[in-house]
N, C-alpha and C positions, 0 to 999 in steps of 0.2 A: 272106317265107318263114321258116318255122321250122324255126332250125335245132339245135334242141334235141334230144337223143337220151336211151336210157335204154339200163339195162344190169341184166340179170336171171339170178339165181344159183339154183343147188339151195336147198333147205331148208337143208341142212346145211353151206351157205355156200361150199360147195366150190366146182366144174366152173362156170365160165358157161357158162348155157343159150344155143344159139343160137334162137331163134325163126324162122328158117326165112326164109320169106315174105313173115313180118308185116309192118306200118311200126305202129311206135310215135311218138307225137306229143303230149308233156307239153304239157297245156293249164294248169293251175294247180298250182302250191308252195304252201307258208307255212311259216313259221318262229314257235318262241316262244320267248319269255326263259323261260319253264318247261319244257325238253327240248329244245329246239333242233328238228331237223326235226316237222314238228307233222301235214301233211296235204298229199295229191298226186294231181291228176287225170290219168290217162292213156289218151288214145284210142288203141284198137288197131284198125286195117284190114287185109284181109286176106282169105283164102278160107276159107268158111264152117269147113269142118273144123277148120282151125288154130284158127279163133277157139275153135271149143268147146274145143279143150283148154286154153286157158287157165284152164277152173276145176280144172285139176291144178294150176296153179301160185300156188293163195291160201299165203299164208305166206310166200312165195319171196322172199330181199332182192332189191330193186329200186335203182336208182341213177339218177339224171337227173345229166347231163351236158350242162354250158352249149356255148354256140358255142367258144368258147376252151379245151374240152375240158377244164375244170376240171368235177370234181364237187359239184354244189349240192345235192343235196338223197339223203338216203337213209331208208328203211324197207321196210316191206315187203307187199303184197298181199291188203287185207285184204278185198274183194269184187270181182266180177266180175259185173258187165251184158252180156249179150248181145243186140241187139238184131237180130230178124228181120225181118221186112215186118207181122206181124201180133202179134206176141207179144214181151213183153222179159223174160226171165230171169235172175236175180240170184241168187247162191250167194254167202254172206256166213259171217265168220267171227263178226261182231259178236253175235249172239247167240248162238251155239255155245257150250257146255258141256260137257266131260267127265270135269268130275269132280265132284259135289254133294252136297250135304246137304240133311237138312231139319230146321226150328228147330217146336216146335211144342209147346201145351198136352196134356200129356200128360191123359188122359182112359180112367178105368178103368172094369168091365164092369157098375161100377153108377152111370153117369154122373156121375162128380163129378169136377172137372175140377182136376191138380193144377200140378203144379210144371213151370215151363219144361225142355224137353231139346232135344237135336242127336242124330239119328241119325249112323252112323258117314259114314264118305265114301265114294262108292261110284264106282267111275269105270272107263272104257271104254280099255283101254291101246292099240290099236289107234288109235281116236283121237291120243290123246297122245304116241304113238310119230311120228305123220306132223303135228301143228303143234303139241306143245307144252302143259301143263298149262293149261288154263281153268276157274277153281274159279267156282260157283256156289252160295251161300246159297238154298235156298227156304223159304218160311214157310208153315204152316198153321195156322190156327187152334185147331182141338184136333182129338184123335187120339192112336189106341192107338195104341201101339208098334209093331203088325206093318202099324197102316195108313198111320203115318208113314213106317215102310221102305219100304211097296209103291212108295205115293207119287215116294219119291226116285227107287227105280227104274224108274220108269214114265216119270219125267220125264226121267231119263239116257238113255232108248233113243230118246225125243224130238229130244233136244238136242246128242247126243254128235256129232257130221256138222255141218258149213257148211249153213248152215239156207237155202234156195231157198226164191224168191216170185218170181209170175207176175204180170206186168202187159198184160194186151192194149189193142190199139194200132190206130189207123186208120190201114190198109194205106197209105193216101195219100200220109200224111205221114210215113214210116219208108223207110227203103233198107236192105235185108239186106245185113252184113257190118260194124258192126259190134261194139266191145267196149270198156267204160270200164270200167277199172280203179281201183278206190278205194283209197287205200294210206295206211297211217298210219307213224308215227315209232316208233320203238322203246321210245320211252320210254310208251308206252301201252299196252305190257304187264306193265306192273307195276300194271294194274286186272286181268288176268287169274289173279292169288292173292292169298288173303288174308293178312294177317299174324297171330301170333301170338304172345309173350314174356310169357312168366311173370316175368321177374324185372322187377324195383322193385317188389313184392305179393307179403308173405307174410299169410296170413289162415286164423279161423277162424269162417265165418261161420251157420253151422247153429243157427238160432231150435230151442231145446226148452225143458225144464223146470231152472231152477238159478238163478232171481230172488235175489239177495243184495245182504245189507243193508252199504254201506260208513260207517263214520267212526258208530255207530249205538249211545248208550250214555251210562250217567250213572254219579257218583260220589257219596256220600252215607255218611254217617256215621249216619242212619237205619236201617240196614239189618242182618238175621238169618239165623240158619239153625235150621230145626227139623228133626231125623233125625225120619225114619217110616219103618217097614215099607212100606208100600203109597204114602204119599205125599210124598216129602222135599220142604220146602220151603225158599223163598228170600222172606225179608217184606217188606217194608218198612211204617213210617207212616205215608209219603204214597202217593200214585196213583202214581211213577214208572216202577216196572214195569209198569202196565201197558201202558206204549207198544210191551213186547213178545208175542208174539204162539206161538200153537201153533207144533211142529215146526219152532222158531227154532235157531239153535243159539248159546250164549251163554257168555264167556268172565269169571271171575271172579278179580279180582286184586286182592291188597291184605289181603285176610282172614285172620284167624289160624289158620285149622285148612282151609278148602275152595275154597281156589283151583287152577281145573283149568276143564275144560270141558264142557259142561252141556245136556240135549238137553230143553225146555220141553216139559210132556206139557200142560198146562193154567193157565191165568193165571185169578187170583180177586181180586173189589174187595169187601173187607169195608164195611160200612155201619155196624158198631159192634165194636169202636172203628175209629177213622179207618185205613186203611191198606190194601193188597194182599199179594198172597203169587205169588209163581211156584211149580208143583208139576212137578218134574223130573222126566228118570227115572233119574239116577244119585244114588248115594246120598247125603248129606253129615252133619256131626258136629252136632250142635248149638256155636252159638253165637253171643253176645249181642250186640245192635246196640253200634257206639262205634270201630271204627276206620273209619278209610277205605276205604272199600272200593267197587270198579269193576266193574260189571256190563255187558260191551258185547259187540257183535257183532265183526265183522273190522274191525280199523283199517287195514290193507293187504292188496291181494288181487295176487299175481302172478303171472304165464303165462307158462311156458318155452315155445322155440320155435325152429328151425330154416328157415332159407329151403331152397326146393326147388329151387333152382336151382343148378347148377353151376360156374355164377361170381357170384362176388360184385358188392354194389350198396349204392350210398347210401343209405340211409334217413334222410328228413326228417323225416316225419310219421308220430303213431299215432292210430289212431279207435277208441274205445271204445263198447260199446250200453249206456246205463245213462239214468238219471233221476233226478229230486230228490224227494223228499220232503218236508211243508213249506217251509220259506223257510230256506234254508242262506245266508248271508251271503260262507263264505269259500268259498277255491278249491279245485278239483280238479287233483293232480298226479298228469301221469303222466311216468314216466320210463323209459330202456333202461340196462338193468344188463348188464354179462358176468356169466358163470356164475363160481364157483367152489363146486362142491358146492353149489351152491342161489345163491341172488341176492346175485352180487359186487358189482362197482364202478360205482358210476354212469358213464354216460356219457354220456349226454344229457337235457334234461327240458324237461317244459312246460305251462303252467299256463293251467285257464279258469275264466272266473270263474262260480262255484254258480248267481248269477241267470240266466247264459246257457243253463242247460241246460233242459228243457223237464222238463212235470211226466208224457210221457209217454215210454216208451221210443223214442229216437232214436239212429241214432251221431252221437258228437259227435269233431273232430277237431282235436288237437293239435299244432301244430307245432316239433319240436324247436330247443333251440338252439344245437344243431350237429349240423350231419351223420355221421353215424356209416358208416364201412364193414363193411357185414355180410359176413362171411368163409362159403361154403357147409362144411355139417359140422361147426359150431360152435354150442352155445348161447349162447342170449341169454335174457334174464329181461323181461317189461315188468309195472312195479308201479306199484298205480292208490294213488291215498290224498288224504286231505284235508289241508289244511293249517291249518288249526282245530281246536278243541276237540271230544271225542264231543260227541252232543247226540241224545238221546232223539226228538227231535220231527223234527229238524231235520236231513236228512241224505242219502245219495247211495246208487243201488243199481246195480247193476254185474250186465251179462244173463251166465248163465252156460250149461253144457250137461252135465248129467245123461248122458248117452248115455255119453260118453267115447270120442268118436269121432275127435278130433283128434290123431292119433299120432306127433305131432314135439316134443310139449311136455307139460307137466302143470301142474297150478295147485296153487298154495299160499297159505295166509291165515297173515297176521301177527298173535297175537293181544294183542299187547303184551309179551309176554315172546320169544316164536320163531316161524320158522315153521312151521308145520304143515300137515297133508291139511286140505283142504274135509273137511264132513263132511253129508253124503253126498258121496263126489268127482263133480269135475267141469271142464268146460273154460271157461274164460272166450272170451268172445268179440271179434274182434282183427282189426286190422287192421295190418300195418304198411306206409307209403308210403313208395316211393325216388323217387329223382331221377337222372338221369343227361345229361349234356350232349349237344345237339341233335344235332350233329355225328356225334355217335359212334353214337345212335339210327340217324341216317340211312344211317350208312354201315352197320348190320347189316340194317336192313328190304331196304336196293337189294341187298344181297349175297343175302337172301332170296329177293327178288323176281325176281331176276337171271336169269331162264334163255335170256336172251338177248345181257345183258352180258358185255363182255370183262372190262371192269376198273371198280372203280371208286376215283376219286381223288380225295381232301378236301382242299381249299385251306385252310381257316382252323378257326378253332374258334371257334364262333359265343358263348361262355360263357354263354348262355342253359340254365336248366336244368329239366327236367319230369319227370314220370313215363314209363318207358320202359314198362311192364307193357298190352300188348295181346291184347283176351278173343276176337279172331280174330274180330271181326264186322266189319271194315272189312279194302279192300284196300290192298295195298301201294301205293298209289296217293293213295289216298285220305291215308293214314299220314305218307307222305311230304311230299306237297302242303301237311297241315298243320304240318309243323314248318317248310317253307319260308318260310311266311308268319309263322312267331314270327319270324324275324330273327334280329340279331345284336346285343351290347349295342350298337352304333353305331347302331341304330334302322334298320337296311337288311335286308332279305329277303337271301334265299338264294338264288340261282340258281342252274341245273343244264342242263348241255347234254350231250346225247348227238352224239360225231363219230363219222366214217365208219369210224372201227373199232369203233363199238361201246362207245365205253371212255365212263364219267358222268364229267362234270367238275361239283363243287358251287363255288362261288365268290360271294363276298360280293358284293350290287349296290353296282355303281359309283358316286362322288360325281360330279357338275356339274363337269367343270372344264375346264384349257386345251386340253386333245384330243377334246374334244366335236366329234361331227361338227356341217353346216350344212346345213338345209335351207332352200329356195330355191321362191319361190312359184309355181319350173313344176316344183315337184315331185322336182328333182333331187337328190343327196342327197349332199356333199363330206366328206371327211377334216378333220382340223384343218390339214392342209397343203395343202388347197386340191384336192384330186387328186379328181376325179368318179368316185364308184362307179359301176359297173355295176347294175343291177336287180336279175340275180339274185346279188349278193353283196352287197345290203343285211344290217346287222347288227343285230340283237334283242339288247336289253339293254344300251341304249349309250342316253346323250342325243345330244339333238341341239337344236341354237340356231335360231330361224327369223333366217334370214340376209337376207333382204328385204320381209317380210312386213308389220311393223307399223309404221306411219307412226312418222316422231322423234316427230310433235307428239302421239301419241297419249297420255295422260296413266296413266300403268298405276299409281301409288304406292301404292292402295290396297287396290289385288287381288295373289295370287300372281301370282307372275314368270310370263306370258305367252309368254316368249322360248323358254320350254326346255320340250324336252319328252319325257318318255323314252318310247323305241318297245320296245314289248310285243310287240306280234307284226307278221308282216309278212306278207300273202299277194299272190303276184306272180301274176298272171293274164296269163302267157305270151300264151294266142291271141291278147286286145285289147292285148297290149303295156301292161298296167296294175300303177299297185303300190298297194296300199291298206295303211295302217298304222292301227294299233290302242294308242293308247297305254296308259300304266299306270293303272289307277282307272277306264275309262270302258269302257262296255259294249257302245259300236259300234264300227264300222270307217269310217274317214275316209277319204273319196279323194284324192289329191292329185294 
């Protein structure tokens, strides 16, 4: 006999429902070490009408209660089967959506297909008012704007309702009356929204016009000025200049009468006598080759910049778009300054080396060496530079953007004496990367995702640390699940159970030791104190020792310990009186 019962509430967790007539009869539980109640079968019997109303009651917490009147298992209703004599219908919340978007190659009215977008979120409040937010990502291919929207909304009017399918059935073998209930764990509604958090990611990453030459320049005692009306130039005897190029812009230091800065109208290679000339368009004085003098582009280029976030976060990492030129031997630094009236104090920096970088435009990325906390409302400076010699040939270019579309920061180039405007201005392009500890991530996505949690409660702090910054294409679920599996520096995952009130417990997995339960080769399942569980209070996330299993003489020394083995999940199959465990690392279900 079973004598297992359930117990079913309003949506809004209030009133217990009475169900009248019905008899309810939990045929299968499971449990996981990732959320605790995991999945629940429930037969309902009964007179045809009552049964139909139970698809008023998807969403509705549900509760199984053992013979001993303890509570084992809760979530809540997440489809409902009806079965007739000829016909079985199913009303599910599983695929239901109402709230959606759609991601899609934007494609304009002269076919040319451009840059990725999301239409807004369009969603059915009617729905969401009676079970609750279910966001759904859809993709299309390419598509205008108004046909990406139709789209969305075409698919919301689809989807926003518990979605019905018919299965017909041979009269024969069916008996009207009645109704399996499918019910999941709570903790499986945090796949029903996505996440998204801007911070640890401040960036400006808009591909335009603003290619710029770093560390790019030679020193020579060669070197002239001839004033002209129409053409002022800059000589030299050898070829040096002409490593530089039209509409360069070019900084001169060290000269006796025309160090200042310099916009290249045309470069010229005399064939007699030996030498070049640069023809500007600012004007210069004459005079005669013999001191020292430095002809370069920017030695340092640096980008103010504000996070957009409202609280502050660590930054580890910066990634730069740039490339090499020739064969630069030394390194590329970059560094985070505070402000003070333009680029204050170093505070962090990090260095790669010239051969790493590619000779085509990539971001390449730096990681600081030390973590810096970026305070919101505050600038920062990050300045890119070589740590070698200029060198004409040989050298580093850094992607910038003309537009000046980026309106938290500004750029400035260092031209060996100060710094100054880009000229043409413009924004360099940036990345900056934070980190934030696992823990603390987790505990904002579940707070996110929560719309069905009470509480939720962090055991430990795992000191693992990542980037917290997500672009809202994964759910809280998905989010979650992966930070569970980085662990803890103890090299153990993360566990998370949700109890009968709702509330997340996160808690480090357990070591092997003297309170290990014992399992016993008819399947029983004891305490470390000898005391035999019940079935349905087997526990998920615990080892257990096989207690009579493996012969003394069997010789185990050179495989893993055989003896222990942690149980992942556990699904009890009430009707046949069965419990099947699922250990950790193995993809099937074992009977015991």
């Amino acid at each position: 006999m079973n004598d297992y019962s359930v117990q079913l509430y309003n949506r809004d967790f209030s009133q217990i429902l009475r169900p009248y007539s019905l008899e309810f009869t939990p045929e299968r539980i499971s449990w996981s070490a990732i959320g605790g109640p995991s999945e629940a079968m429930i037969k309902a019997t009964g007179p045809i009408i009552e049964l139909w109303e139970m698809i008023e009651r998807l969403r509705c917490p549900i509760e199984v209660i053992a013979p001993n009147k303890t509570m084992i298992w809760w979530g809540f209703i997440e489809s409902v089967t009806i079965q007739t004599k000829s016909i079985s219908v199913s009303v599910s919340l599983d695929q239901m959506s109402n709230r959606v978007c759609v991601t899609y190659a934007e494609v304009n009215v002269a076919g040319a297909v451009g840059e990725r977008k999301t239409t807004t979120w369009y969603e059915n409040a009617d729905s969401i008012a009676a079970y609750g937010t279910k966001e759904r990502r859809l993709s299309k291919s390419q598509a205008t704007q108004s046909e990406a929207e139709n789209y969305a909304q075409t698919q919301l009017d689809r989807l926003k309702y518990p979605i019905t399918k018919h299965s017909f059935l041979n009269a024969d073998d069916h008996s009207e009356g009645n109704v399996i209930l499918t019910c999941a764990g709570w903790w499986k509604t945090l796949g029903w929204k996505y996440f998204e958090f801007s911070g640890g990611k401040e960036s400006f990453e808009d591909i335009g016009i603003g290619l710029m030459a770093l560390g790019k320049g030679l020193t020579s005692t060669t070197i002239s000025f001839e004033a002209h009306v129409d053409s002022p130039k800059i000589k030299d005897t050898t070829e040096g200049l002409l490593d530089f190029s039209t509409n360069e812009t070019i900084y001169v230091l060290g000269s006796v009468a025309n160090n200042g800065t310099y916009t290249i109208s045309s470069t010229r290679d005399l064939d007699a006598p030996a030498g070049c000339y640069l023809i500007v368009e600012e004007s210069v004085v004459n005079g005669a080759a013999g001191p020292s003098v430095t002809i370069q582009g920017a030695v340092k280029c640096a980008q103010s910049f504000q996070i957009s976030t409202i609280e502050g976060w660590l930054a580890a990492s910066l990634r730069i778009r740039m490339k090499r030129e020739g064969s630069p031997t030394d390194n590329v630094v970059v560094s985070l300054y505070s402000d003070s009236f333009g680029v204050g104090t170093l505070l962090a920096s990090g260095s790669l080396p010239g051969t790493t970088i590619s000779e085509n435009l990539n971001w390449v990325e730096i990681s600081l060496n030390a973590m810096v906390f970026l305070d919101p409302a505050t600038t920062y400076w990050i300045v890119v530079e070589r740590d070698g010699a200029i060198d004409s040939k040989n050298y580093y270019k850094v992607d910038a953007n003309e537009d000046l579309s980026y309106t938290s920061g500004v750029m400035k180039i260092w031209n060996g004496a100060a710094w100054v405007d880009r000229v043409p201005d413009a924004d360099m392009l940036f990345q900056v990367g934070g980190v934030e500890e696992a823990t603390a991530q987790l505990e904002r996505i579940l707070v996110s995702g929560a719309q069905f949690f009470s509480a939720v409660d962090v055991d430990i702090d795992s000191g693992v640390y990542s980037s917290p910054y997500r672009d809202g294409d994964t759910t809280a679920l998905q989010c979650v699940e992966d930070l569970l599996s980085s662990g803890t520096t103890n090299y153990r995952r993360i566990l998370a159970n949700v109890d009968f009130q709702r509330r997340v417990n996160l808690y480090e997995e357990p070591v092997s030791g003297s309170k290990d339960y014992y399992l016993y080769s008819d399947g029983s399942l004891h305490d470390w104190m000898g005391r035999k569980i019940n079935k349905w209070d087997y526990p998920v996330g615990v080892w257990a020792k096989l207690a009579d299993v493996i012969p003394a003489s069997a010789d185990t020394q050179k495989i893993s310990d055989p003896s222990k083995v942690f149980i992942e999940k556990i699904v009890f199959n009430i009707k046949e009186d069965e419990i099947y465990l699922q250990e950790r690392d193995y993809v099937g279900l074992m009977e015991i």
